[in-house]
C-alpha positions, 0 to 999 in steps of 0.5 A, a space after each residue: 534662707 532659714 541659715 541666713 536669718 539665723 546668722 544675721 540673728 546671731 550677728 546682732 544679738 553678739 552686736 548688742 550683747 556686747 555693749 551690754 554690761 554684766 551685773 557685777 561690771 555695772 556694781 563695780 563701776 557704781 561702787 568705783 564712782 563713789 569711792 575715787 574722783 575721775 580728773 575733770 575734763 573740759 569741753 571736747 573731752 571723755 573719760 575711757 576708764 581701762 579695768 585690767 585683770 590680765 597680769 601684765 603691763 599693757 602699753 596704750 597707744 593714741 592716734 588721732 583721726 586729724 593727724 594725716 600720715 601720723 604714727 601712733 604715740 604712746 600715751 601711758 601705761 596701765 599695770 596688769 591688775 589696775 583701773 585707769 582713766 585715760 582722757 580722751 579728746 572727742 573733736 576728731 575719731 581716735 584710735 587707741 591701741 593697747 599693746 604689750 612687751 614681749 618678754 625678753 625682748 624688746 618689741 611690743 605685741 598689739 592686743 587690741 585696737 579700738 576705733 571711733 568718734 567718741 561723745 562729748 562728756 561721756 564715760 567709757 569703761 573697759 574691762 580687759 581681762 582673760 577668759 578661760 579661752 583665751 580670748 581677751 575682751 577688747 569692747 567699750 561701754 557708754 554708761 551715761 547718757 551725754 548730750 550732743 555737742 552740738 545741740 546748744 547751737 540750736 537753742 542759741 539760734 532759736 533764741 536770736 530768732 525770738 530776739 530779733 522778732 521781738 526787736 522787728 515788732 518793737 521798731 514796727 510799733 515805733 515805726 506806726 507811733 510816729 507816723 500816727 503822731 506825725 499825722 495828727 500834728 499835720 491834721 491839726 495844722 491844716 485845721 488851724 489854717 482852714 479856721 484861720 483863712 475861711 472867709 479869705 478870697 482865693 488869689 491867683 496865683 501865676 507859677 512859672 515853669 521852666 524846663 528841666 533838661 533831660 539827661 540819659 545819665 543814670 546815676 548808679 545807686 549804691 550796692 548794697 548787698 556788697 555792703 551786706 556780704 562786708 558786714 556779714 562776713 565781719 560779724 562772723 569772723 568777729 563770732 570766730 575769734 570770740 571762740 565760736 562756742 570752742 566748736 571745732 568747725 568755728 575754729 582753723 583746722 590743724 592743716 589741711 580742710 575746710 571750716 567756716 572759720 576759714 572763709 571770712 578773711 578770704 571773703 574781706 579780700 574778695 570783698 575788697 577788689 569787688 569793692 575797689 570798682 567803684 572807687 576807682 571809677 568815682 576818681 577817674 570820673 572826678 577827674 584825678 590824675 593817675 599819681 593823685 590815686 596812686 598816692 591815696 593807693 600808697 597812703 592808705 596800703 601804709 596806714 593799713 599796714 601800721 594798724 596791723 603792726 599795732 594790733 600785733 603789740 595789742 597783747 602786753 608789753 612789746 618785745 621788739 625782738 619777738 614783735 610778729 610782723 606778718 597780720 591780717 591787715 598786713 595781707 589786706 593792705 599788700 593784697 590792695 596795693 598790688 590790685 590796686 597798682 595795677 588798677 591804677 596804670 591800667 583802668 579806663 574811664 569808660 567802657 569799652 567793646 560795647 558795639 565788638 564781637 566779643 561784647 559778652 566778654 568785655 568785662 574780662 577783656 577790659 583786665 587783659 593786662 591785669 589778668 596776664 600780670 596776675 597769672 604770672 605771680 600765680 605761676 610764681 608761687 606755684 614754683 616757689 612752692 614745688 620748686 624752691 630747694 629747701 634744707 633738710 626737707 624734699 622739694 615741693 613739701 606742702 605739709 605740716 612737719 611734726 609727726 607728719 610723713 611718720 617724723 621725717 620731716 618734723 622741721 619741715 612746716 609749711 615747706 617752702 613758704 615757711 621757709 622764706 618767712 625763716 630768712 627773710 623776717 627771722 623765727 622770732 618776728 613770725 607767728 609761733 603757736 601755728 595752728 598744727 602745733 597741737 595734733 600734729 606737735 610741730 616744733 618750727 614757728 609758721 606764719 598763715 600771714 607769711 610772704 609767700 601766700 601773699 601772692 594768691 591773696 593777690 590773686 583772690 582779690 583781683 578775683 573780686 576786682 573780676 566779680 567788680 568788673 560786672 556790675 560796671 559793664 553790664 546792666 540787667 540783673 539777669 546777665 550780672 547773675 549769670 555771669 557771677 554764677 558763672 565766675 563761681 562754677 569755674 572757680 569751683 570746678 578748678 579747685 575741686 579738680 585740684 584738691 581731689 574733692 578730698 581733705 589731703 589726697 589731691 594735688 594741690 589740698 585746701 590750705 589756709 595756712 599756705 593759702 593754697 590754689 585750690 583753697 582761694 578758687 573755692 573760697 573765691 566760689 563761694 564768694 561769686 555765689 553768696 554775693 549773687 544770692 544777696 543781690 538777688 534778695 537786697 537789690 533785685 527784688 528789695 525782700 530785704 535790706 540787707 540788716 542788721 549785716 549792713 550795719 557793720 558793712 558800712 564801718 569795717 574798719 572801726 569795727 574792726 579794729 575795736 573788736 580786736 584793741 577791746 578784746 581783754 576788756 570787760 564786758 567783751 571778755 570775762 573768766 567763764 567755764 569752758 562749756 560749749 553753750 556758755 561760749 556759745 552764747 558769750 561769743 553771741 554777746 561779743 557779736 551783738 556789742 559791735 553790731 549795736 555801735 554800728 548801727 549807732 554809727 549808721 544811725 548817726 551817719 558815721 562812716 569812717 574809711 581810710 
């Protein structure tokens, strides 16, 4: 026993000696500091500063952690006897390894290897000498105190938590000033008139009645935590372009992953074929004929599309040889009109299966045909994606190309899907700065709006169209809260099971940039799960109602399209020094500008919709 506490002892004191600097190390680092100015980083960035005394030049190698099956690359040079900076990126973990030649050869022996996550802001030093022994130093030292990343976010938050008490407690004091006011005038209107008729006899005055015909119909008020989760997940994906602080979990992931920015567009599908229930069903009720909807369906999948081209020439003089053609309204509108299409032939003017066996199911029954439709354009993207021949890559490719699969593959983004947007829409006419160009260095344009991840779009929103499909056949609060919870289970537990509840190592991983299966059955999960929550807190038990989401809920598409057209302008956009909680909080007031015109337009009963 007394052997194990002496090595566990020994263990630590190496531990912490070893991020420990001597005197003359920390003199020549204060000494250093003031003498030489360090290259001045930005935000998710440090500095690793190298002190080299070994007499020979060492190569330095970086991998970093997000580059899935990536080699590592070569970054610089530091000569034997030199102090060099190197500037590292803090999003992800790093690895950097220092290597150098052997002489009269032409391999390279590796000397050190360093792995870590490093801080934001923070100055790494390491002194990389020979000792007597042999044995070369390879340890990191922190020698400034940064602040977290992330801590920022918790000050902004606090803040909008006393802005909004602060607005509550204004709008109730107004709220009781009018009705005080209100009662006054009342009260003395009543007293002028008692004054006035106070020695005026009482006349009899005969009311007739008549009877008012009693009706079973019940008219169906508005959901308005449908209206809610709209306008929540618009005011965040407005947050999200707007930067989102420069947070790496408020921006897309390089490939694969989950990140909340990845959830918003997903939603406004889902959201749309929720949605799309209730209009068909107040036109079938009005008596519309199937070619009416289908030419509203047509006019408005056009207009969506148009304002998806437009907004794709909101950057400058337009090229219309380079001019994008794929968008996020571009994938809205195909998504609707497909669902909508088939909502069209085949939707019913009543309910159906209400005295069957198979009652508990007839909301599902009920999209039969739709469902069979949709599986076989499920099956369609699955043998496109792992099917299709696709030149100079292997078959079923699903990866970002670049350094993935060690530069084997690097024209091979996106595999098939990027492939069909290749021929059929041209390089040029799709989107080219893809988000994996930066890690994973690709050199093929790849658009996340491309044809092929239309067709799980689709799929999406006739998930919602299913989650719709609820709230008109059913009821009581109690079974349309199960059966969206339900709905989220399933959707969760298929996606789970198909990305190996891990980043890269399932089947099929999360993908927003291939809009994968398994990244539209989680997003669909969260979906069902969020909508049932705010129904639940908006229109079951009325806690809350529902703002200021509801606000924006109510006019996506002015809203919408203004956050992207005024995007350039000020006070939406101004220079401002790239600092997490500068971002932070320009983000924050981009995010309040939109929302104050929504609420003007609600207050003014605007509602603008195609």
């Amino acid at each position: 026993m007394k052997w194990c506490l002496l090595v566990i002892t020994w263990c630590y004191c190496c531990s912490v000696f070893a991020d420990q600097l001597s005197i003359e190390e920390e003199q020549f680092i204060d000494k250093y500091n003031k003498d030489h100015d360090k290259p001045i980083i930005k935000k998710d960035e440090a500095w690793l500063t190298v002190v080299s005394t070994v007499g020979f030049d060492v190569h330095v190698y970086i991998h970093n952690h997000e580059c899935w099956k990536c080699d590592r690359i070569y970054l610089q040079t530091i000569d034997g006897n030199d102090v060099a900076t190197i500037i590292l990126n803090t999003t992800y973990g790093t690895d950097i390894e220092f290597r150098r030649n052997i002489i009269g050869q032409d391999e390279e022996i590796s000397l050190c290897n360093i792995s870590r996550k490093f801080k934001e802001n923070g100055d790494y030093w390491m002194f990389y000498n020979q000792s007597d022994f042999g044995i070369r130093s390879c340890d990191l030292n922190l020698v400034n105190d940064p602040m977290t990343a992330e801590m920022p976010i918790l000050y902004v938050a606090a803040g909008i938590l006393v802005l909004w008490i602060i607005v509550k407690a204004v709008a109730y004091c107004y709220s009781v000033r009018v009705i005080s006011e209100s009662y006054d005038v009342k009260h003395d209107e009543e007293g002028k008139t008692n004054t006035n008729n106070v020695q005026m006899a009482p006349v009899p005055v005969q009311v007739e009645t008549t009877e008012v015909p009693m009706t079973t119909h019940h008219k169906r008020s508005r959901l308005h935590s449908l209206d809610t989760f709209r306008g929540f997940s618009l005011l965040l994906m407005i947050f999200v372009n707007y930067g989102g602080g420069g947070y790496w979990f408020f921006d897309h992931p390089p490939w694969n992953g989950l990140t909340v920015a990845d959830l918003v567009f997903p939603w406004f599908v889902f959201i749309m074929g929720t949605s799309m229930n209730y209009s068909f069903k107040s036109m079938l009720k009005r008596g519309k004929s199937r070619g009416w909807i289908f030419c509203k369906v047509f006019k408005r999948t056009c207009l969506l599309f148009t304002f998806g081209i437009i907004l794709n020439t909101n950057w400058g003089p337009v090229d219309l040889n380079h001019l994008r053609i794929p968008g996020v309204l571009q994938r809205l509108s195909l998504s609707y009109f497909v669902v909508a299409l088939l909502e069209t032939i085949f939707a019913k003017n009543k309910v159906i299966g209400q005295k069957k066996s198979w009652h508990w199911i007839r909301d599902i029954v009920s999209l039969l045909p739709q469902w069979i439709i949709n599986l076989i354009m499920l099956g369609t993207y699955l043998a496109l994606t792992f099917a299709l021949p696709v030149p100079g890559c292997p078959r079923g490719y699903i990866g970002p190309g670049g350094l993935h699969e060690y530069r084997k593959y690097e024209n091979c983004t996106g595999g098939a899907a990027g492939y069909i947007d290749r021929v059929v829409l041209g390089e040029n006419h799709i989107y080219g700065n893809p988000t994996p160009k930066a890690i994973y260095q690709t050199k093929v344009p790849y658009d996340p709006e491309g044809i092929l991840g239309t067709l799980t779009s689709i799929f999406l929103c006739f998930l919602g169209l299913q989650g719709g499909r609820i709230f008109l056949y059913y009821d009581d609060h109690y079974g349309r809260l199960i059966r969206l919870l339900v709905w989220s289970l399933i959707t969760g537990a298929v996606g789970i099971a198909l990305c190996n509840a891990s980043k890269n190592d399932g089947i099929i991983p999360l993908n927003k940039n291939l809009w994968s299966v398994s990244f539209i059955l989680i997003t669909a999960c969260f979906g069902y799960f969020l909508l049932a929550i705010l129904y639940i807190l908006v229109d079951v038990l009325k806690w809350w109602r529902g703002t200021p989401f509801i606000f924006a809920g109510m006019n996506p598409l002015v809203i919408y399209l203004c956050h992207d057209i005024f995007y350039r302008f000020f006070p939406i956009n101004w220079q401002i020094e790239a600092i997490h909680w500068k971002l932070l909080i320009k983000a924050v007031w981009d995010v309040i500008i939109w929302l104050i015109l929504a609420f003007v337009l609600y207050c003014k009963k605007i509602f603008i919709a195609l």
